[in-house]
N, C-alpha and C positions, 0 to 999 in steps of 0.2 A: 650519575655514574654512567659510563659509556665503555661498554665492549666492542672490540674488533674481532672480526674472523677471517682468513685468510682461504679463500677455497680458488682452486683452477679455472673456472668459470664464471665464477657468482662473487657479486660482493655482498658481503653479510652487516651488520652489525648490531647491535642493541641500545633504545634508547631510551631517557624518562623521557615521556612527551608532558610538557606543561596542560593542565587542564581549563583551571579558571581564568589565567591570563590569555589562552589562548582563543584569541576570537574566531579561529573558522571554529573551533568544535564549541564553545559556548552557544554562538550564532546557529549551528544547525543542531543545537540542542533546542532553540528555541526555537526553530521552523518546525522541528517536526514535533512537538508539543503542541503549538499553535495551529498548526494545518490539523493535526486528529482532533483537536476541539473543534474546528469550524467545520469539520468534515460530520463528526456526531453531532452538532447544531445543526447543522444544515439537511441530514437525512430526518431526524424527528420534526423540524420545523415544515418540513414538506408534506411529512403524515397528520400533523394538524391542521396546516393551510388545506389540504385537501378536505381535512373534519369539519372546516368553520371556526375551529376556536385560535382567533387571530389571538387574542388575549395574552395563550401561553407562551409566544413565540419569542418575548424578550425577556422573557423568564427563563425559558431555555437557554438560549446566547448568555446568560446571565451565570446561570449552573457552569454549563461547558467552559467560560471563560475563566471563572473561579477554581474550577477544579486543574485547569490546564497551567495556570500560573501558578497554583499551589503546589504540581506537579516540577513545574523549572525550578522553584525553589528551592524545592525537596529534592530534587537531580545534583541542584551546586552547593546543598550541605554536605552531602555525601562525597562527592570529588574533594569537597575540602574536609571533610575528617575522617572518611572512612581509608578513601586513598591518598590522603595527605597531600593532594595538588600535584597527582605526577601518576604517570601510567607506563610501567614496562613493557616495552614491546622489543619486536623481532622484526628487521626489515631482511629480503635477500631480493638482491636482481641479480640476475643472469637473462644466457640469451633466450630463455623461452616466456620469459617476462618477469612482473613483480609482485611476492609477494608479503604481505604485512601479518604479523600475527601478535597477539596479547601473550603477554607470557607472564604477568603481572597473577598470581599467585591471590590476591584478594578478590581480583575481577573474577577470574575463573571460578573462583569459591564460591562465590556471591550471587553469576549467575546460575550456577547450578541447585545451589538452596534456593533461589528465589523460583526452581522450575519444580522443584518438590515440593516446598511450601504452597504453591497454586495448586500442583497434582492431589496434594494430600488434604486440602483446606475445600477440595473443590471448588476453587473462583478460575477459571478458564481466562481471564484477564492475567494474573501473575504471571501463570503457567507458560501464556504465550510471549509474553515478555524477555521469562526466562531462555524461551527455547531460542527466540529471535535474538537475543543476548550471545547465546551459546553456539550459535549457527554462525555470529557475525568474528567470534573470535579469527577468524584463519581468513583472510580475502584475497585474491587475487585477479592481478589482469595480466593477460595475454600479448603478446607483440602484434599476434595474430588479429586481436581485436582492431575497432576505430576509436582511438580517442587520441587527441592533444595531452602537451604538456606546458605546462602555466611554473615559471620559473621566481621563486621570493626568495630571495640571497637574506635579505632582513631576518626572515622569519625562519630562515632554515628548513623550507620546505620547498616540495616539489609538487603540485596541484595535479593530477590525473582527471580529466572531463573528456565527456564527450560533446555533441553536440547541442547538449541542454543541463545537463546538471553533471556536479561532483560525483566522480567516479571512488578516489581515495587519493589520501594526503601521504607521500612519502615525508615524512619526518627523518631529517639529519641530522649533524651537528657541526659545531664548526670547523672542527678539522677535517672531517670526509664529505660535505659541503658541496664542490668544485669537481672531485670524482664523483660523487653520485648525480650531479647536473652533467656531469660528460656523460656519461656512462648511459644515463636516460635518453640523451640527445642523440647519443651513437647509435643506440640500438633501433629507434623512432626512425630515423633513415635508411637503419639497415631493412627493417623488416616495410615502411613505407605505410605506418600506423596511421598518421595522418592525413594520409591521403585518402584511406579507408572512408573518413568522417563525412555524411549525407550536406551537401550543400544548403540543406534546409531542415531545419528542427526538426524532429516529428514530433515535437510534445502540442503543435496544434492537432495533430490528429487523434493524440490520446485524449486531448479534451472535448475533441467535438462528438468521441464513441461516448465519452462521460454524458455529453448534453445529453446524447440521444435515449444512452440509460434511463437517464432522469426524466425525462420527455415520456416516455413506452412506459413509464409506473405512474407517473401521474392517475390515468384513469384506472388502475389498476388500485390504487388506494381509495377513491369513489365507490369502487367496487362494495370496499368494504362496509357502506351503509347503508349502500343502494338494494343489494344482492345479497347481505349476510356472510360474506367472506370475510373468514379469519384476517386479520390484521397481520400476523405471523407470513403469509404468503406473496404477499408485496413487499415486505418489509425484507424479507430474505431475498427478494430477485434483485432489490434496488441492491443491497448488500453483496452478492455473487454475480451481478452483473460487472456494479466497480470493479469487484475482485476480477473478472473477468478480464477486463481492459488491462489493469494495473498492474495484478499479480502474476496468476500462471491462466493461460488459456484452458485451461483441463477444468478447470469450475465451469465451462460451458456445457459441461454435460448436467451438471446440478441446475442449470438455466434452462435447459430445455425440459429437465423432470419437473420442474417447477411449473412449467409453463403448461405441461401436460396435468400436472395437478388440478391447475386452478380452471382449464377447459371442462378437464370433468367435471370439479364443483359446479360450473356453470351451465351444463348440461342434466347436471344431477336434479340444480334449482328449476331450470324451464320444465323438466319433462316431470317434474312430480306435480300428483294429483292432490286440488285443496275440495272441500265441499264448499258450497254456495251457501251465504248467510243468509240471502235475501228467496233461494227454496230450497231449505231440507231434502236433502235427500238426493240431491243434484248433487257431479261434479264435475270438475274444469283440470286442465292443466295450466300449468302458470303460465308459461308463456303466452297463453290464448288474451292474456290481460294484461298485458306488457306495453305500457304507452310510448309514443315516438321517442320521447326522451328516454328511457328506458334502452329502445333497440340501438338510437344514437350512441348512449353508453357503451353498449356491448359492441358495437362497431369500431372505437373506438381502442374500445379495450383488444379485442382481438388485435386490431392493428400494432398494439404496442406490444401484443404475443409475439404476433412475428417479428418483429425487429428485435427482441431479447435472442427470439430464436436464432435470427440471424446471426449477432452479437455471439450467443455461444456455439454452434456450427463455426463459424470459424476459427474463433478458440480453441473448441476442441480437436479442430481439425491441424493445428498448428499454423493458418493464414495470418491470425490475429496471435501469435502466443501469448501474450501478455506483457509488459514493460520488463517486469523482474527476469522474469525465461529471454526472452528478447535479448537482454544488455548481459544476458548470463552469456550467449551465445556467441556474440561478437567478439 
């Protein structure tokens, strides 16, 4: 079923979007399942390659990959019987752009139980699902922004990207089809959208702050057998680093706390006093007994301080804001 609305500036209307046959959202149901499994594979697998125990690493890929398909499947039961293979929505364009919204009555319910049921259950995994659920109902983009438009007469959609990935799928139908490809087209010239758009990707550059992440925690998980540092404190920089890059740049200031944390453990470690085993009654500070490979580590390690630091300094400072704030912004 399909509503029209009739407004002075804006064209509106309401559609069921198909779910399981439709393959851009089946398709990025399964990337972004698949990419947070090999993303949690891939950070644990780094903190045991780092431990030595090569063993457990295809037992994790193992986990992650089971849990992540057992997740898609559990995704397309539910689109087929919770919401019967069809999703209510609300499109409107006008001329300050377009926006999509859920208006689908089961969605809205569903994410909101599913954000009380994590709040009230205490799993922080539901909770944030739910919210991110609950956040994504209402999207829009801007004229003002850079991005393209990707025309399927087939499929009845209109594709909204930028320079590197989907931005949002306008969903039509067949009778408003032709005006909402005009309408799109007109506006894109008028305000000069696509010209906006970077000659060149920048998702090599979000991967290469990724490598470097990754790179600056390396010795930072060493750390934690060599030096007695919690596991907890690389584990969270590798964590709020990404988030760093990805999400919002404002987790740089959590990166640099972290960074100051794990100095002072390291200072706390060299400058405390041990007694001597081999004369009673003698004592040393540790550092005084710290072998070359030992200072190599800590060299090391320092160096990958600063480059988090780096990483969050400019985050925090808005240079780097992060992908999400970034493409908010545009």
């Amino acid at each position: 079923m399909t509503k029209h609305h009739a407004a002075a500036d804006s064209l509106v209307w309401e559609v069921e979007v198909p779910l399981l046959n439709n393959r851009m959202i089946t398709g990025a149901l399964v990337k972004v399942f698949a990419l947070s499994a090999a993303i949690g594979a891939s950070i644990l697998s780094l903190v045991f390659l780092t431990r030595g125990e090569y063993q457990s690493i295809a037992m994790i890929w193992l986990a992650f990959g089971a849990v992540g398909l057992g997740l898609i499947l559990l995704s397309l039961l539910i689109m087929l019987l919770v919401f019967g293979n069809r999703m209510h929505c609300r499109i409107r364009i006008d001329s300050r752009g377009v926006v999509f919204e859920i208006i689908d009555r089961r969605a809205r319910s569903g994410n909101r139980l599913l954000l009380l049921l994590g709040l009230l259950s205490g799993r922080p995994q539901a909770a944030g699902v739910g919210m991110i659920a609950a956040a994504d109902e209402v999207r829009s983009l801007s004229w003002s922004g850079a991005f393209r438009a990707e025309y399927q007469p087939d499929r009845l959609a209109v594709v909204l990207r930028n320079s590197w990935r989907r931005l949002l799928i306008v969903h039509a139908t067949a009778d408003n089809y032709p005006a909402v490809a005009a309408r799109i087209r007109a506006e894109l010239a008028a305000h000069g959208t696509e010209a906006r758009l970077p000659t060149r990707s920048p998702l090599r550059g979000y991967l290469l702050q990724s490598a470097w992440v990754v790179l600056a925690c390396v010795p930072l998980f060493v750390l934690v057998e060599e030096f007695d540092v919690s596991l907890m404190l690389p584990l969270l920089q590798l964590c709020f680093g990404l988030a760093t890059v990805w999400l919002i740049g404002l987790f740089g200031y959590v990166l640099m706390a972290l960074d100051l944390v794990i100095l002072g453990v390291l200072l706390a470690g060299a400058l405390s006093v041990r007694e001597s085993w081999l004369h009673r009654g003698e004592f040393y500070a540790s550092w005084t007994v710290y072998s070359d490979a030992d200072w190599a580590l800590l060299a090391l390690s320092v160096a990958g301080i600063v480059v988090l630091a780096v990483i969050g300094w400019r985050g925090a400072r808005g240079r780097a804001p992060g992908v999400l704030i970034a493409e908010t912004q545009e």
